[in-house]
C-alpha positions as CSV (number, residue, x, y, z in Angstrom):
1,X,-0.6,-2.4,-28.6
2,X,-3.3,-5.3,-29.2
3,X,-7.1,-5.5,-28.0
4,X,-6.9,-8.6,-25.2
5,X,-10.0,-10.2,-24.0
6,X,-10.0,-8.6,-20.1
7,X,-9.6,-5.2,-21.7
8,X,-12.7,-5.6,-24.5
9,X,-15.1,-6.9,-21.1
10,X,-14.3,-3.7,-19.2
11,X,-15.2,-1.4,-22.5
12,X,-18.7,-3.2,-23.1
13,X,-19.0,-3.2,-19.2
14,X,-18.3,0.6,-19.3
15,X,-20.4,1.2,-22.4
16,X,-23.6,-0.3,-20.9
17,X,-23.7,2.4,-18.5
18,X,-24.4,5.1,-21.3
19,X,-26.6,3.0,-23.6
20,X,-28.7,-0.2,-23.8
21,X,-28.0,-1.5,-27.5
22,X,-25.7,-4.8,-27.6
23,X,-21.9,-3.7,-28.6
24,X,-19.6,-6.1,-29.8
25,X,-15.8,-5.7,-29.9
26,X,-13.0,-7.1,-32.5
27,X,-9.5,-7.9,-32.5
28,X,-7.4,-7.0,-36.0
29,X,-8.3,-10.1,-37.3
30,X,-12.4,-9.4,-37.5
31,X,-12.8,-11.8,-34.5
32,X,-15.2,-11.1,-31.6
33,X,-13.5,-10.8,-28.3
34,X,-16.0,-9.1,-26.1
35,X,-19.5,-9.0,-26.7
36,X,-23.0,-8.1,-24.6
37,X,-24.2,-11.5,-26.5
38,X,-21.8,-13.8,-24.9
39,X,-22.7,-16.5,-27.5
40,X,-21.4,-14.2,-30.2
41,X,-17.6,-14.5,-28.9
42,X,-15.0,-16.2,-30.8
43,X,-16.4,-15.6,-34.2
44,X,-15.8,-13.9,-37.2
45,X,-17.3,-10.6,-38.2
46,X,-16.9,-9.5,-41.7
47,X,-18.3,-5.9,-41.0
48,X,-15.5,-5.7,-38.5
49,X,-12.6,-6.6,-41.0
50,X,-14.1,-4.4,-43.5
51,X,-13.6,-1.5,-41.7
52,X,-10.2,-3.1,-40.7
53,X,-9.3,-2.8,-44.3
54,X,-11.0,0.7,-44.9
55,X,-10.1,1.8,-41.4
56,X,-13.6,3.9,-41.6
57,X,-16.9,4.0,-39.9
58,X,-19.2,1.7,-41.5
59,X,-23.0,1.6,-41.5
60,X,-24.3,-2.0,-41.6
61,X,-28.5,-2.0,-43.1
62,X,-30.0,-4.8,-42.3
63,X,-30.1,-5.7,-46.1
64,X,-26.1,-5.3,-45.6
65,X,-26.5,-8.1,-42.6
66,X,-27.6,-10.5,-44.4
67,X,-24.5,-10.5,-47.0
68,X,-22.1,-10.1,-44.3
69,X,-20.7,-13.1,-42.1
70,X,-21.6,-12.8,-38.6
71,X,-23.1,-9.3,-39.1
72,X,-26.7,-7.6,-37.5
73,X,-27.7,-3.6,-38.4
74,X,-25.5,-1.3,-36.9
75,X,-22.8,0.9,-36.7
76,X,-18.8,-0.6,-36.7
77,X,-16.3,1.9,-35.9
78,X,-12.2,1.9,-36.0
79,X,-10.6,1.9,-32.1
80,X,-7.4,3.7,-32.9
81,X,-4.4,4.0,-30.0
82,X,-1.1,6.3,-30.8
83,X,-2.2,6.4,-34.8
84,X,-2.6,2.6,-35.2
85,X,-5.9,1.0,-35.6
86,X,-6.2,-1.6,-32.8
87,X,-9.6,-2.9,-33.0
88,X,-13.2,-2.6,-33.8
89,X,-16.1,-1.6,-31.9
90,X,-19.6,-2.3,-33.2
91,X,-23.4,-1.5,-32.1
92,X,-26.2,-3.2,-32.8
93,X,-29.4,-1.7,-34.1
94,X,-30.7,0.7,-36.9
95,X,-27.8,2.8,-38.1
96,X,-30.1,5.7,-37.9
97,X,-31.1,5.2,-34.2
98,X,-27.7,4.6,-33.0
99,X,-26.0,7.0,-34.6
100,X,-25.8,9.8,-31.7
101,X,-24.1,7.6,-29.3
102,X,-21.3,6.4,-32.4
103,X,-18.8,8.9,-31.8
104,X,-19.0,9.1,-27.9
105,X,-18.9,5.5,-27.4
106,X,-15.6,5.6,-30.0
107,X,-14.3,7.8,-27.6
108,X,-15.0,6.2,-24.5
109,X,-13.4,3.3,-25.7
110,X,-10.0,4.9,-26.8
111,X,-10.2,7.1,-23.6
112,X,-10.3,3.5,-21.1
113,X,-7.5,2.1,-23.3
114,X,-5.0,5.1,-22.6
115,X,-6.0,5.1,-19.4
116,X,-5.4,1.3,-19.1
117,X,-2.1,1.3,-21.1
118,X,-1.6,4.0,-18.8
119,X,-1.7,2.1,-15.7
120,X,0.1,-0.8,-17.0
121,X,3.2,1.5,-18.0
122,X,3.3,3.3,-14.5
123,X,3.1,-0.7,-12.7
124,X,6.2,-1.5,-15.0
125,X,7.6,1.5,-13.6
126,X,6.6,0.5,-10.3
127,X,8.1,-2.8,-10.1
128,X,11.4,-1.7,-11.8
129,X,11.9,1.4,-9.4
130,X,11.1,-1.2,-6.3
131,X,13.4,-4.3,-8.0
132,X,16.2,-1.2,-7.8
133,X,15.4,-0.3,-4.5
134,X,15.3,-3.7,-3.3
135,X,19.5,-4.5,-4.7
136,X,20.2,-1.0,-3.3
137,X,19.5,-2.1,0.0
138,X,21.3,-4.8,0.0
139,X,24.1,-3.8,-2.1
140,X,28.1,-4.5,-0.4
141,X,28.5,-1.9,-2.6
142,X,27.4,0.8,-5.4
143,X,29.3,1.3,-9.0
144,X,29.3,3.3,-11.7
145,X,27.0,1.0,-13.6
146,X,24.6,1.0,-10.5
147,X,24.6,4.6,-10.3
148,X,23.9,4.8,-14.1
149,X,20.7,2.6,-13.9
150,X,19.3,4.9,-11.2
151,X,19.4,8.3,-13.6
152,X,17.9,6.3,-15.9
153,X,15.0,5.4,-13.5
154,X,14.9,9.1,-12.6
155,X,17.0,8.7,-9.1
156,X,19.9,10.3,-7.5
157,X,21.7,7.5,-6.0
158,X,24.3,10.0,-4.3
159,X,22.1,11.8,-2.5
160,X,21.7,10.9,1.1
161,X,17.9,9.7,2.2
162,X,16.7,8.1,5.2
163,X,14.1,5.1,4.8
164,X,10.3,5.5,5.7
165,X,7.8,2.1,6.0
166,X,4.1,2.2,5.6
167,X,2.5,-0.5,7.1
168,X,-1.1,-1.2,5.7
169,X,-3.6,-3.7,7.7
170,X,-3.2,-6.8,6.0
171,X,-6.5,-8.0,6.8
172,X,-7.4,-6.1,4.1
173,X,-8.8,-7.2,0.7
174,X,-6.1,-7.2,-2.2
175,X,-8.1,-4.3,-3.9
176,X,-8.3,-2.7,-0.7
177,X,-5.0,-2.7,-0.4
178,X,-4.0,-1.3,-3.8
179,X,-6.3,1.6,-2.9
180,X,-4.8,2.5,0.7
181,X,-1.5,2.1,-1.1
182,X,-2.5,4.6,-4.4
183,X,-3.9,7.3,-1.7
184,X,-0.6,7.4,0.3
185,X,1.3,7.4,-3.1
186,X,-1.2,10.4,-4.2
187,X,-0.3,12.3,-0.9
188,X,3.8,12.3,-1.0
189,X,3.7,12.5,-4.8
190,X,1.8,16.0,-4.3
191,X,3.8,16.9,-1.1
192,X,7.0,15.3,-1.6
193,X,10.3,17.2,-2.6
194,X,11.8,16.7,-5.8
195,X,14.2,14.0,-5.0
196,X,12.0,11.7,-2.9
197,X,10.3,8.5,-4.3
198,X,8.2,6.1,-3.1
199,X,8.1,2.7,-4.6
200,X,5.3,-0.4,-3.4
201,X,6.9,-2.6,-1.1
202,X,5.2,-5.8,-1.1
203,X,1.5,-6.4,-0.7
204,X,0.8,-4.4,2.2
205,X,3.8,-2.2,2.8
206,X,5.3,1.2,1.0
207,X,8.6,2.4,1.3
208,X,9.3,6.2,0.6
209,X,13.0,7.4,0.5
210,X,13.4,10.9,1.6
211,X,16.3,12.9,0.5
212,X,18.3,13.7,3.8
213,X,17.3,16.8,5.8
214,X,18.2,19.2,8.8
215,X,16.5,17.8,12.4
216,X,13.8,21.0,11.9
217,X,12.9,19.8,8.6
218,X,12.8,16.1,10.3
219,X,10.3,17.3,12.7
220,X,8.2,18.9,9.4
221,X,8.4,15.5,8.2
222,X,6.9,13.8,11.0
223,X,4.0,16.4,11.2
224,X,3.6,15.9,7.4
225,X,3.2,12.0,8.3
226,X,0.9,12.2,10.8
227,X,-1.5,14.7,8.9
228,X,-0.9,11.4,6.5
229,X,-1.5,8.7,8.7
230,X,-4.5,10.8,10.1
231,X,-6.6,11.2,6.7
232,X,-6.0,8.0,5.8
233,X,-7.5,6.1,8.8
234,X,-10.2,8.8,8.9
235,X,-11.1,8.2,5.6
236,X,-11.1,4.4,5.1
237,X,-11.5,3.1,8.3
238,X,-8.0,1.5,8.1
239,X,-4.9,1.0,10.1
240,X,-1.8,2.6,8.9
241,X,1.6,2.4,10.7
242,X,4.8,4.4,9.7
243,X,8.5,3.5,11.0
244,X,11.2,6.3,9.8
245,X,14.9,5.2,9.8
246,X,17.8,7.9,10.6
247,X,19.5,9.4,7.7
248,X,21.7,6.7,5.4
249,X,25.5,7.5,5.3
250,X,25.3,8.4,0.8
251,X,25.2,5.5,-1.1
252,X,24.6,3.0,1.9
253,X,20.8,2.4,2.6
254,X,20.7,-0.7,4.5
255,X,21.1,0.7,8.2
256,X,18.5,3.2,7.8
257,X,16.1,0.3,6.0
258,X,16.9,-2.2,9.0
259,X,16.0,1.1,11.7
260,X,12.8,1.8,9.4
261,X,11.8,-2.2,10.6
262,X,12.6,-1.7,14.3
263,X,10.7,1.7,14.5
264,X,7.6,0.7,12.2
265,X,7.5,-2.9,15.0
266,X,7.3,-0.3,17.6
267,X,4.9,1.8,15.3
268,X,2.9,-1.3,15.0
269,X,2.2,-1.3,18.9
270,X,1.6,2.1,19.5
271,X,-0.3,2.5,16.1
272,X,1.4,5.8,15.5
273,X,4.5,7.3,13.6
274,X,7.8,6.3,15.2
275,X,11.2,7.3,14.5
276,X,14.3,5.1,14.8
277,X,16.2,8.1,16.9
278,X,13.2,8.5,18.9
279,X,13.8,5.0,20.6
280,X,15.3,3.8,24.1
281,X,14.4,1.0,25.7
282,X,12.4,-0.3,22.6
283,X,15.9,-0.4,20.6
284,X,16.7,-3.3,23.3
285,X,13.4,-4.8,23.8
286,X,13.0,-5.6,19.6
287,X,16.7,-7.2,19.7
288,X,15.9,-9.4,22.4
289,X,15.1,-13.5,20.8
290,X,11.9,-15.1,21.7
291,X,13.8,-17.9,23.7
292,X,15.2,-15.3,25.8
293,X,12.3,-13.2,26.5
294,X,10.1,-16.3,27.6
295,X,12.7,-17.1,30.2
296,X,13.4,-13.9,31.1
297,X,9.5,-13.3,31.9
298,X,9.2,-16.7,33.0
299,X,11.9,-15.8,36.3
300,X,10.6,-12.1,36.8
301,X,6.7,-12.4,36.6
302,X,6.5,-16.5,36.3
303,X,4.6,-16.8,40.2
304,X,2.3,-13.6,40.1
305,X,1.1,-13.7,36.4
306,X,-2.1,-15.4,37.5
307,X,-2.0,-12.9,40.4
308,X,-4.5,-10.6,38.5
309,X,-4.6,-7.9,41.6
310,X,-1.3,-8.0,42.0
311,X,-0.4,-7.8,38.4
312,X,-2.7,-5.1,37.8
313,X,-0.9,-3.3,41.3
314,X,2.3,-3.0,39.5
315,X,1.0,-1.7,36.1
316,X,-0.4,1.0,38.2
317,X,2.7,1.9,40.6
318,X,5.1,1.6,37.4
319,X,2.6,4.4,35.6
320,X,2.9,6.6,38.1
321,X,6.4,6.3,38.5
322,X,6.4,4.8,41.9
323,X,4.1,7.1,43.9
324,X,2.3,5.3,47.0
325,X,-0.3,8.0,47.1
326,X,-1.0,7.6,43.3
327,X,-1.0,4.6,42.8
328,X,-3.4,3.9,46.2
329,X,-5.6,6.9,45.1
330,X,-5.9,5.5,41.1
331,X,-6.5,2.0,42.7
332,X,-9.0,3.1,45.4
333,X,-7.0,1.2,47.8
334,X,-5.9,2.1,51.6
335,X,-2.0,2.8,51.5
336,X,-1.1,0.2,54.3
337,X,-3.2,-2.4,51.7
338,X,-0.8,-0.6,48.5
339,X,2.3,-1.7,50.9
340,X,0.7,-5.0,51.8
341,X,0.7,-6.3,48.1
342,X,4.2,-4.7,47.3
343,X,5.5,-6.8,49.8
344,X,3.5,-9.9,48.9
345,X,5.2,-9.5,45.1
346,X,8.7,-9.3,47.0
347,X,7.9,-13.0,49.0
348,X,6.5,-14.3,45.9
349,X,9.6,-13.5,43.3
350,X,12.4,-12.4,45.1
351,X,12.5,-8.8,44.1
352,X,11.9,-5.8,45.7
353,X,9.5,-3.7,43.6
354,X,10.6,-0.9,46.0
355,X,14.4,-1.0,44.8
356,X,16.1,0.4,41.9
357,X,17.2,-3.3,40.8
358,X,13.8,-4.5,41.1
359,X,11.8,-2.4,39.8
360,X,13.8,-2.0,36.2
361,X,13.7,-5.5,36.4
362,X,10.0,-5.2,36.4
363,X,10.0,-2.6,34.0
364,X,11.5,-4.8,31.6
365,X,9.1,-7.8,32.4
366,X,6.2,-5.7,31.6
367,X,7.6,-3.9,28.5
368,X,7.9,-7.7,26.7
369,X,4.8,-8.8,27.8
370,X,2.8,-6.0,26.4
């Protein structure tokens, strides 16, 4: 592993919390990559490459500065990483004064780069275990060789899963984002089963694969998912929406990714958790074009659209399933005036709200426009 440039900033950035003196840091070669003294990057530091060569602390007097190139009083210590000296990290000021913080800020420094060489392994593993998801989906086909690349990624391709979408707010900032997406991760990676996974899926989407179940264990799953969605919105003010596909025939994902989409559309609407099975009308209404809904609402509601009383009339009677005395009561309205604006939506499109016929027709109008 080498020392790059973004890396160094965030170590001086992180030691300048624990202590004022100016810290430089070195690359293998002796050169300055990071400093507090902004002027000071780019050049050589012969203290630096000294302990480079030594690959031991060394205490710089300031009689010692002057000999050196590119050298003040201080302290230069060796970064080490899995055995291997990496870099050099260097504080200014009399050895004797600085001394205390030496070791600490030594270990600060190699504790931020495991935990950065950390985070960059787990994103490789990250965008290799989404790439596979991504052909498994839509793969004609599995082989042997296919089957073989997922027990090397750590996944049972022959199990049977169904497909689960997380839908973040996409309004969101791009860090935002990555921590809505690391909190859901956090939750199904401590209360998944052992052969679930969950992969990113884009910039503001997850996709979790859960291993096939029972429909008692389904229902678990959906309680577990809204306890999710729940502490997630409660705790950073943020939109989540979760569409669950039925359980994939083994090897064959792509139905249950495509019923994922439809149910997380309608998940979208009622900002909720929605499952494929769980859908009715809402399996037709998302299959319908845009070209064909317009003129479909264009021939039903087209002449009482603008008809804000009347509109609002049949929202009402529809919700309460065609009662008079409901809907007159919820509207504060006389019944004979309920009857009077039925019959007015009847002359002015040519269906009957009061019939079967018309009122799906209705129905249907309504359910697109919302």
């Amino acid at each position: 592993m080498q020392l790059v440039s973004e890396l160094s900033k965030k170590i001086i950035k992180e030691v300048q919390l624990v202590m004022k003196e100016h810290v430089i840091v070195t690359d293998i070669r002796g050169i300055i990559i990071a400093s507090t003294e902004e002027k000071r990057v780019g050049f050589f530091h012969e203290g630096a490459w000294n302990v480079m060569q030594k690959k031991e602390k060394l205490y710089i007097s300031k009689k010692e500065a002057a000999d050196l190139k590119g050298v003040k009083p201080g302290i230069n210590l060796p970064i080490s990483y899995q055995g291997d000296i990496i870099g050099v990290i260097g504080i200014t000021g009399m050895p004797e004064a600085v001394e205390p913080f030496a070791d600490i800020i030594r270990r600060l420094t190699e504790l931020i780069i495991r935990e950065a060489y950390y985070i960059e392994t787990k994103e490789w593993e990250n965008k290799g275990v989404e790439a596979f998801f991504r052909e498994w989906i839509y793969s004609q086909q599995v082989d042997a060789e296919f089957i073989e690349r997922g027990h090397i990624l750590g996944v049972q391709v022959d199990s049977s899963y169904c497909c689960t979408l997380f839908q973040i707010d996409s309004s969101l900032s791009k860090k935002k984002q990555q921590h809505v997406q690391e909190m859901i991760r956090y939750w199904f990676e401590s209360h998944k089963a052992e052969g679930d996974y969950i992969a990113n899926w884009g910039y503001d989407r997850l996709l979790l694969l859960k291993e096939a179940v029972g429909e008692k264990a389904r229902r678990g799953f959906k309680e577990e998912l809204i306890k999710c969605q729940q502490y997630i919105q409660a705790n950073n003010q943020v939109m989540i929406t979760i569409g669950v596909g039925k359980p994939a025939e083994q090897f064959n994902l792509h139905a249950s990714y495509e019923e994922a989409k439809k149910a997380l559309k309608v998940a979208s609407k009622r900002q909720t958790v929605v499952f494929y099975e769980e859908l009715l009308m809402d399996m037709i209404l998302e299959d319908v074009s845009e070209p064909v809904k317009k003129e479909f609402l264009s021939r039903v509601l087209s002449s009482i659209q603008k008809e804000k009383e009347l509109l609002e009339t049949l929202k009402c009677y529809l919700a309460n399933d065609q009662s008079l005395k409901k809907t007159a009561f919820d509207l504060h309205i006389h019944i004979n005036t309920l009857h009077y604006r039925l019959k007015q939506m009847k002359e002015l499109t040519d269906i009957d709200p009061k019939s079967v016929k018309g009122i799906t027709l209705f129905y249907l109008a309504l359910s697109l426009l919302e």
